[in-house]
C-alpha angles and dihedrals in degrees: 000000000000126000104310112128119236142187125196145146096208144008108254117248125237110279114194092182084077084064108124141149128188114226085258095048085046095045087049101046099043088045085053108034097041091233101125081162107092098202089040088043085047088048090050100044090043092053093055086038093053084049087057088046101061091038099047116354091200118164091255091058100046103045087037102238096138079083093068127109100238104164102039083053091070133098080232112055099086086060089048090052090053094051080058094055103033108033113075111235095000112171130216117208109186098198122210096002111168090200102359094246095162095046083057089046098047090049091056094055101058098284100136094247089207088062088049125093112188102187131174126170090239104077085193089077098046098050076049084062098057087047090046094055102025101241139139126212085248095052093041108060095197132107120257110183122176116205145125117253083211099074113078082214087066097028135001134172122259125162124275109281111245088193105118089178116122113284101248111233118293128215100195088175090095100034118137100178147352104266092085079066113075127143092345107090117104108196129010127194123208110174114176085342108115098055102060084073136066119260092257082050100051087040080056095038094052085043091055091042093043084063092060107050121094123253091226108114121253095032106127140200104216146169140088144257141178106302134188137209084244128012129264146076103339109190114214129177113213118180096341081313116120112210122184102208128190104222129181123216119227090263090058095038091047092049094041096064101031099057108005103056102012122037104264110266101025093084125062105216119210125181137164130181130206147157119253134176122260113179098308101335132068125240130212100237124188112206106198143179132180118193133184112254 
C-alpha cells in the first residue's frame, strides 16, 4: 500500500452498514453498471467490495470510499473533459485507480474511453473493475495496466518534454507500461494517491509523472490527498486502523511542483484545503492541480 506506517490489532471486518451512495454516485453507478434497483444496486457493489477486501482491506475499500467521484469533483474536470473532446489524441491516466472509478466517470461523461488508461499496481482491482460495472476487456475499450511507478521498466523518470507539437495517434490497446508515455499524456489523475508515500517517494513519484505530461499548454496533473497546515506526519486513526501519514501543506506542495520538478513559472499551482468526514472524524484534504502555461 505504499509507505504509510500502521498499527493495528486486527484487521476490520467488513461493515455493510458504511455502505452509502450520494444521489450522483446512485444515479452513475446504476446508469453504468445497468442495476436501477438500489437494493439490487447495494447486493451487487457489496459483493465486489467483500472480494477487495479479502485481497487488500485498505481504508478505501472498507469504508467504501473507492465509490466515490474524485476527479468530477474537481474545479478542473470540465477542462479535462474538454481536452477529450478538443485535443486531438489526448490522452487520460487515472493513476492509482483502484478501480478505476474516475476513468469510468470520465468516460461517461464524453472523455473518448479508448484514449483513458486507469492503472493501479494491484491487477486484482483491476480484473474487480471490470465485475463492479459489468463489463469485458472486449466490451470496455480503456486501458487497464497494472504496474508499480516505482519500477523505472513501467515507469522512469525523464525530464519534463518541452515539445508543444501535436501527440500522433495512440493505440493504448497493447500497451505494457507507461514509458511509452512521455510527454504525451494530456491530463493525469492522482486521487488519494500522494500520501500513501514518504516525502522522498511522492518527490519521486511528481518527478515520474512530470515526465509524462504533455508540454502543450493547458494539459494538467490533478487530484487530492490528505494535507496539513504545515507539513509533516499527520496520525490518523480510520476504522480502529492508525496511519502515519506525510502530508504537504499548500505552500510545499505549491513550491515542490513549480520549481522542483518543473522550472518555476511554467507551471499554474492550484490548492484548496478543506475538511471532509472519514468514519466519525474530519480530515484535512488538498485538492490540487498543476497545469502547463
Amino acid at each position: 500500500m505504499g509507505d504509510i506506517t500502521v498499527h493495528t490489532s486486527s484487521i476490520p471486518t467488513v461493515d455493510t452498514s458504511l455502505y452509502s451512495l450520494s444521489p450522483e454516485q446512485a444515479a452513475f453507478f446504476k446508469s453504468q453498471v445497468g442495476i436501477d434497483n438500489d437494493e439490487d444496486l447495494r447486493k451487487h457493489i457489496l459483493e465486489v467490495q467483500a472480494k477487495a477486501h479479502k485481497i487488500a482491506p485498505y481504508p478505501c475499500i472498507h469504508a467504501f470510499t473507492f465509490l466515490r467521484l474524485n476527479m468530477s469533483s474537481l474545479p478542473g474536470y470540465e477542462h479535462i473533459l474538454k481536452l477529450g473532446r478538443e485535443r486531438n489524441n489526448a490522452v487520460l491516466l487515472d493513476i492509482g485507480c483502484c478501480f478505476g472509478v474516475d476513468a469510468r466517470k470520465a468516460a461517461a461523461d464524453g472523455f473518448p474511453a479508448k484514449n483513458i488508461i486507469a492503472s493501479d499496481i494491484n491487477n486484482h482491482f483491476l480484473e474487480l473493475s471490470h465485475e463492479l460495472f459489468k463489463t469485458t476487456p472486449a466490451s470496455y475499450p480503456g486501458c487497464l495496466l497494472p504496474g508499480d511507478v516505482f519500477d523505472p521498466e513501467f515507469l522512469s523518470i525523464v525530464a519534463p518534454s518541452d515539445d508543444i507539437s501535436p501527440v500522433p495517434d495512440i493505440d493504448l490497446s497493447s500497451l505494457k507500461s507507461l514509458n511509452t508515455l512521455h510527454g504525451r499524456i494530456s491530463a493525469i489523475n492522482a486521487a488519494a494517491f500522494f500520501h500513501l508515500f514518504n516525502e522522498e517517494n511522492q518527490l519521486h513519484l511528481a518527478r515520474a509523472l512530470a515526465g509524462l505530461l504533455s508540454a502543450q499548454p493547458g494539459s494538467v496533473i490533478c487530484g487530492g490527498q490528505t494535507g496539513a497546515l504545515e507539513k509533516g506526519v499527520v496520525t490518523a486513526n480510520i476504522g480502529g486502523s492508525v496511519h502515519r501519514l506525510f502530508c504537504h501543506s499548500p505552500q510545499t506542495w505549491t513550491s515542490l511542483w513549480d520549481g522542483e520538478v518543473f522550472e518555476k513559472g511554467t507551471v499554474r499551482v492550484e490548492t484548496e484545503l478543506v475538511k471532509i468526514p472519514i468514519y466519525d472524524r474530519e480530515y484535512l484534504i488538498m485538492s490540487w492541480s498543476v497545469t502547463r502555461l
